[in-house]
N, C-alpha and C positions, 0 to 999 in steps of 0.2 A: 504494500500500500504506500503512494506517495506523500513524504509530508507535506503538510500545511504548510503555506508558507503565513511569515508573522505580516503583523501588520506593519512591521518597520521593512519590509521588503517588497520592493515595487509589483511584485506580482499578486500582491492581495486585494490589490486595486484595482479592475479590470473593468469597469464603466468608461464606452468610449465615449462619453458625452464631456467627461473633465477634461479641463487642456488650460492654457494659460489666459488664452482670447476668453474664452467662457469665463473664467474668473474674473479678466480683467473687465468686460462687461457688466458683472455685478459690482464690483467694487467700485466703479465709476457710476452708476448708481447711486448706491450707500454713500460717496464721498458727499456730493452732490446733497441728498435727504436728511444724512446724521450732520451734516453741518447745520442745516434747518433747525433740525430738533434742539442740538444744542443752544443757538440762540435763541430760539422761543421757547427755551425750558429757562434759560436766566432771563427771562423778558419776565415770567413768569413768577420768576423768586424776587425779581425787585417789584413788582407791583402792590406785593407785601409788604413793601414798605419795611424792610428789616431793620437797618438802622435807626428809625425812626423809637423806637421802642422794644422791650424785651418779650412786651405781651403777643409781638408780631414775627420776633425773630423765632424761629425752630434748628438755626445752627448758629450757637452764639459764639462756639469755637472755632469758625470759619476762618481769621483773618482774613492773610492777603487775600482767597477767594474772594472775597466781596470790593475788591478794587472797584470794580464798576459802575455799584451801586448808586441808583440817581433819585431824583423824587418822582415819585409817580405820577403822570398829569392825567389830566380826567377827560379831554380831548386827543381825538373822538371818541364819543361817548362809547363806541362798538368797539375800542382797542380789544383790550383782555378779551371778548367773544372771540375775534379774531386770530390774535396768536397762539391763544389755548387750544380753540379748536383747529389751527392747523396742527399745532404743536401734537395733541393728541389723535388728531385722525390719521394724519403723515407718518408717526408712530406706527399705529396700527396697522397701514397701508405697506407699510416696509419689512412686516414681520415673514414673507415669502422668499423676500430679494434677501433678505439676512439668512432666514435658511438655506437657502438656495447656495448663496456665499460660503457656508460653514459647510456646508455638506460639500463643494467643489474645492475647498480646501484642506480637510481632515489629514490628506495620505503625508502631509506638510506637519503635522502635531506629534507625527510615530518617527520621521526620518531621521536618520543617525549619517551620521553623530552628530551632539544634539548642537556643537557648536564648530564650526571650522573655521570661523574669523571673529575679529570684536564684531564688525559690522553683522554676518550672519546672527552673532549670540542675540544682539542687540534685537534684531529683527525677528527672533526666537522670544524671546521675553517680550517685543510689545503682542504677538502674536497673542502670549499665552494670555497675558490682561484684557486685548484686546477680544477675545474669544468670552471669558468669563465675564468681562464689563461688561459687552453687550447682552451676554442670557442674563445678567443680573439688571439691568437697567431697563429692557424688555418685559421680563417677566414683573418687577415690581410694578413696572408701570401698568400693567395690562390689569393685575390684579388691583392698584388702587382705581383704574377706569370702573371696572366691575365691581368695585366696593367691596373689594373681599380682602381687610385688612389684618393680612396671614404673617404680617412681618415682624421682626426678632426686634422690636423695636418700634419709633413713628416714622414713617414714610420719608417725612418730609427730607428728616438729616441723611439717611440711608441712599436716600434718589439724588439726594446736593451730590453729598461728596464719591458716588459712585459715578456721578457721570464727570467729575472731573480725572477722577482714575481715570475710566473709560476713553474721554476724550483725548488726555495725553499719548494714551497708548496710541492711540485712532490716529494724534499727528505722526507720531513716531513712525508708526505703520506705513501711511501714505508716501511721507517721506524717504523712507527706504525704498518701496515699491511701486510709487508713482510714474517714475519715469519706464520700468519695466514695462507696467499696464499699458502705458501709452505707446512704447514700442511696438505693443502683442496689438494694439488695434489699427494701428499703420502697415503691420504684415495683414494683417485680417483685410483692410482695406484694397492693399496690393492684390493676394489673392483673390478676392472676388473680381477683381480689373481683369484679371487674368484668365477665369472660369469663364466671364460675360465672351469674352474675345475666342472661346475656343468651343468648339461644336461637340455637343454631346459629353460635355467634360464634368464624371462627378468632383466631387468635394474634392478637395486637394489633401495630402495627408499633412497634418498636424507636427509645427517642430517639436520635439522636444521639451517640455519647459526647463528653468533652470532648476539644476540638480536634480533633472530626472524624475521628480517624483508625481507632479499630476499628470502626465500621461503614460496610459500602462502600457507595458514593451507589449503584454499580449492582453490585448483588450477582447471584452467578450463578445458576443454577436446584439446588435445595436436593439434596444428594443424602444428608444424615441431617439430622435435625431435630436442635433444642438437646439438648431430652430424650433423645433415641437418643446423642448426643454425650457427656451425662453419664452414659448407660449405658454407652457403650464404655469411657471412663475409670475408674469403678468396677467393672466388671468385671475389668478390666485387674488392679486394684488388689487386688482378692479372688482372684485367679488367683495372684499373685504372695505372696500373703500364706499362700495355704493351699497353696504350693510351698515354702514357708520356713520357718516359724513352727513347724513341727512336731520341727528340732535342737533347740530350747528344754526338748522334753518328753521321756516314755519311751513305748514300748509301742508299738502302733500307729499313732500319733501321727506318729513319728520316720521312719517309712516314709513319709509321703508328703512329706516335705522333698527332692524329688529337686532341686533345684535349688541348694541348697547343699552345700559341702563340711562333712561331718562330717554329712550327713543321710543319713535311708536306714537299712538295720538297723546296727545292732552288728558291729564286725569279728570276725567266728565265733563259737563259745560257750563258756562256761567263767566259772570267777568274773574272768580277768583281761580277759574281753573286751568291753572299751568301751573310746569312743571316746581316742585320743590327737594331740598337737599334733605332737610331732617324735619320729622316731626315734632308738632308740640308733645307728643306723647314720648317718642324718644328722649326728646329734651328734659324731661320731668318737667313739662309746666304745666300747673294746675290750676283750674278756672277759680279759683277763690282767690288765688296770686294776682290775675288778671282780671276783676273785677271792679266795678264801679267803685265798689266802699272801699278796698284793696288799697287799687294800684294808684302810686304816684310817682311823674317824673320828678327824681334827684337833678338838679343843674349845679355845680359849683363851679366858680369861678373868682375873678379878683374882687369883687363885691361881697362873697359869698355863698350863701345856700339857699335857693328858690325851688320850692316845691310845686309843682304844677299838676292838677289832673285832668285825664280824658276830656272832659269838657271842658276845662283853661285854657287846654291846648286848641281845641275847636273853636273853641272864642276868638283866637288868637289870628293874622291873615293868614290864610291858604292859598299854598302855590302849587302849580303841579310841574310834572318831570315825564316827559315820556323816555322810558330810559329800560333797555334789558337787563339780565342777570346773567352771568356766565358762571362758572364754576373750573377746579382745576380739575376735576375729570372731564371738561372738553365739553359738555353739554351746555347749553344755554339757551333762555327763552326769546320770545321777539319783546320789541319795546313794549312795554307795558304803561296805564297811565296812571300813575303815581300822584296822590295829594298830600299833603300835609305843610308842618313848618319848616320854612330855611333852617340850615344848622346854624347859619351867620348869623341870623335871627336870635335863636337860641344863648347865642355866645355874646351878641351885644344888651341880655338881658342879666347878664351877672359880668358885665362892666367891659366885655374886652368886643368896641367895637372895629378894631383888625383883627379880623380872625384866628385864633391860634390853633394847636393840634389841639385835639381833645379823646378822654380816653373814653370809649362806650363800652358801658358793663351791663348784660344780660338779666333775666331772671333763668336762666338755662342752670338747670343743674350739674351736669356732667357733660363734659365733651369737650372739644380744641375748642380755641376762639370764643370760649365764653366773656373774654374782653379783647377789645382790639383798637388800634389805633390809626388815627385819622388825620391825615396832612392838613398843613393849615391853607396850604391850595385847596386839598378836598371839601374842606368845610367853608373855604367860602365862594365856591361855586354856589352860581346860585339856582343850579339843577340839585343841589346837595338836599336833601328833606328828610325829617323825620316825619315819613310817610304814616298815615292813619286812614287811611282807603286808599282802594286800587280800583281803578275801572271804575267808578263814579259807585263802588261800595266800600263799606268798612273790611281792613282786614278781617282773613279767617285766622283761626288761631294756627294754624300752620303756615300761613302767611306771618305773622311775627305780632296778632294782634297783642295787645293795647296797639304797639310804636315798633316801630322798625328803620332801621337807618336804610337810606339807597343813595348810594354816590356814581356819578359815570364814571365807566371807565375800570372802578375797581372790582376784583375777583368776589364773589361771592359771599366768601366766607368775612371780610371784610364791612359785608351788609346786614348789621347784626339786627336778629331781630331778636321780641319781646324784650325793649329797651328799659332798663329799671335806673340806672343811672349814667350821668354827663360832666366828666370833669375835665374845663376847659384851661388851656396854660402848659406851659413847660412840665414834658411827661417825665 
C-alpha cells in the first residue's frame, strides 16, 4: 500500500483550481474590501465619542490606537446609517472571497521549512496572524451582527484591538506579496492575449507558483474550472449581500434582509412601529418608574438642580427632528418624526447658555450605555431633542417612553432612552 503523502508535501494538494493568478484575484479583492472595513470600523469607534468621557470609552487602554480620534459631527444627519451599514454588510459580503482566499492558500500554512529567509519568516508570521485575525474578526463580528454575544469578554475591546492585530499583519502581508499578485495578473492578462489570438487553444498551463507549493505537480481530474470557481464565490457573495443589505433601507427593500436581525418588515403598524434594539422589559423598566406621579427629569447644571415633569416638559416649546437611528450591528430605520425639547434648550435652563457636553443617565437597569455622553456640538444642534412622541404620538415604552435622547448622526446606542437624568458641564 502506498503512503500518504503529508500535508507538508506538495502532493497532498491536488485541486487544479489553486494556482497563484487565483489567489492573486482574491487577495486583490480583500485588499481592496478589508481596507473599507477597516476605516468604517474606526469611523465607527470615534462616533463614540471615546475621548470624550469614560462612560463612552470601552478601550481605555488603547493609547496611541486612538491617535485619530476626532469629535463626532452630526452632519449629515444619515453619516453613522451609512458607514455602519457599509461597514457591516461589506463584512458580510466578503465572508466567501475570505474563504475562498484561505482555502487557495492553506498548502502555504504546512510548507517546510517553515522559514528560509528573514523576509520569507517575516511573511510566514504575518501569514499566521493574518489567517487567525481574520476568523477572529469575522466570526466576532458576525456573531455581534446576530446578537449572539458568545464572547470571552465585551465585544467592543476584543473587535478594537483584534482588528488592529489583524490589520498590521494584512499590511505586512500585502507588502511582501503585492507586487507578486500583481505580476500573476499581468501573466494572467498576457495569457489570455495569447489564447484570444490562437484557434481552438484551451487554457494554457499554469506556472509554477513560488516555492512550488499552490500548484500540484499532479493535480486531480478538474471537477469546476477556475472560472466556474470565481462564479461560485461571487455568487456566494451577491446571495449574501442581497440577504443583508436591505436593514440599511425602507420599503421593500427591508423584506428581503431575511438573514439578519432587525431585517424583514416593521414590527406591526402604526407610527411607533419600527425597528428597536432592546426592550423596556429587557431593560428592567417598570411602569410605576415611568409614570405620571413617578417620573421626573433630573437637569443639573451651573445654576443647579431643576426638576421637570412629563407635562413641564410639554408645557415647554416643541420642536421636531426628522432624523433615523442606526445601530452598530449595521441595521437602521428611515427618518422618523421626532418631537420634543432642544437639548440647548435644556442646558440654557440650568444656566449654560453655550452649550456644553452633558452626561445622560437612564432608568435602565442593567446593560452597556446605561449612561452616555454627548458633545457639546451634539447638544447644540438644534435637530438635538429630548424627544417625547414620534410620528405625531407619544413614545411607547420600548421606544424610551417618558424621554428619550435623539441626536443626528450619532450610533444608537448613544440615543439613550427612558431619560431619568441630565448633567450638563465639564464630564
Amino acid at each position: 500500500m502506498r503512503d500518504q503523502p503529508l500535508p507538508s508535501s506538495p502532493g497532498f494538494w491536488r485541486s487544479p483550481v489553486r494556482g497563484p493568478r487565483f489567489t492573486a484575484v482574491l487577495g486583490l479583492v480583500l485588499l481592496g474590501g478589508i481596507t473599507v472595513l477597516f476605516v468604517t470600523g474606526l469611523l465607527s469607534y470615534a462616533a463614540y465619542n471615546p475621548d470624550l468621557a469614560a462612560v463612552n470609552d470601552k478601550t481605555p487602554d488603547k493609547g496611541l490606537l486612538g491617535f485619530y480620534l476626532f469629535s463626532w459631527p452630526t452632519d449629515p444627519p444619515w453619516l453613522y446609517r451609512l458607514t455602519q451599514g457599509v461597514h457591516v454588510t461589506l463584512g458580510i459580503t466578503l465572508i466567501p472571497v475570505l474563504l475562498a482566499k484561505l482555502w487557495s492558500v492553506v498548502p502555504k500554512l504546512f510548507a517546510l521549512p517553515p522559514a528560509r529567509s528573514v523576509a520569507h519568516a517575516l511573511e510566514r508570521l504575518s501569514l499566521l496572524l493574518l489567517v487567525g485575525g481574520a476568523l477572529f474578526e469575522f466570526v466576532t463580528g458576525v456573531l455581534n451582527v446576530q446578537l449572539d454575544y458568545l464572547f470571552p469578554g465585551s465585544f467592543y475591546p476584543l473587535h478594537f484591538y483584534g482588528a488592529w492585530v489583524f490589520f498590521a499583519a494584512f499590511v505586512t502581508h500585502v507588502g511582501l506579496r503585492l507586487p507578486e499578485a500583481m505580476r500573476q495578473l499581468r501573466a494572467l492578462r498576457a495569457q489570455r492575449a495569447v489564447r484570444a489570438g490562437r484557434a481552438g487553444g484551451g487554457e494554457a498551463p499554469e506556472a509554477p507558483a513560488e516555492e512550488g507549493v499552490l500548484v500540484s505537480p499532479d493535480p486531480a481530474a478538474p471537477t469546476v474550472s477556475r472560472r466556474g470557481a470565481f462564479g461560485l464565490v461571487g455568487g456566494g457573495s451577491l446571495l449574501l449581500l442581497a440577504t443583508t443589505v436591505g436593514r440599511s433601507f425602507d420599503g421593500p427593500l427591508r423584506d428581503t434582509a431575511v438573514l439578519a436581525p432587525h431585517g424583514g418588515k416593521d414590527p406591526g403598524s402604526g407610527p411607533g412601529a419600527f425597528q428597536i434594539n432592546k426592550t423596556a422589559a429587557y431593560a428592567g423598566i417598570r411602569e410605576r418608574d415611568t409614570s405620571a406621579e413617578a417620573w421626573q427629569l433630573v437637569l443639573v447644571g451651573r445654576r443647579g438642580t431643576v426638576r421637570l415633569s412629563r407635562t413641564q416638559l410639554l408645557r415647554r416649546p416643541q420642536h421636531g427632528s426628522a432624523l433615523p437611528i442606526a445601530c452598530v450591528e449595521g441595521w437602521s430605520t428611515s427618518d422618523q418624526w421626532w418631537q420634543g425639547v432642544r437639548l440647548r434648550d435644556l442646558a440654557a435652563l440650568v444656566g449654560h447658555d453655550d452649550p456644553p457636553d452633558v452626561l445622560v443617565e437612564s432608568l435602565q437597569q442593567h446593560g452597556a450605555f446605561r449612561r452616555a455622553a454627548l458633545r457639546a456640538n451634539q447638544v447644540g444642534d438644534a435637530r438635538s431633542l429630548l424627544a417625547l412622541a414620534v410620528n405625531g404620538v407619544d413614545l411607547t415604552p420600548d421606544h424610551g417612553y417618558p424621554a428619550r435622547i435623539i441626536v443626528p448622526a450619532a450610533p444608537g446606542v448613544l440615543n439613550t432612552k427612558w431619560v431619568a437624568r441630565m448633567t450638563f458641564g465639564d464630564l
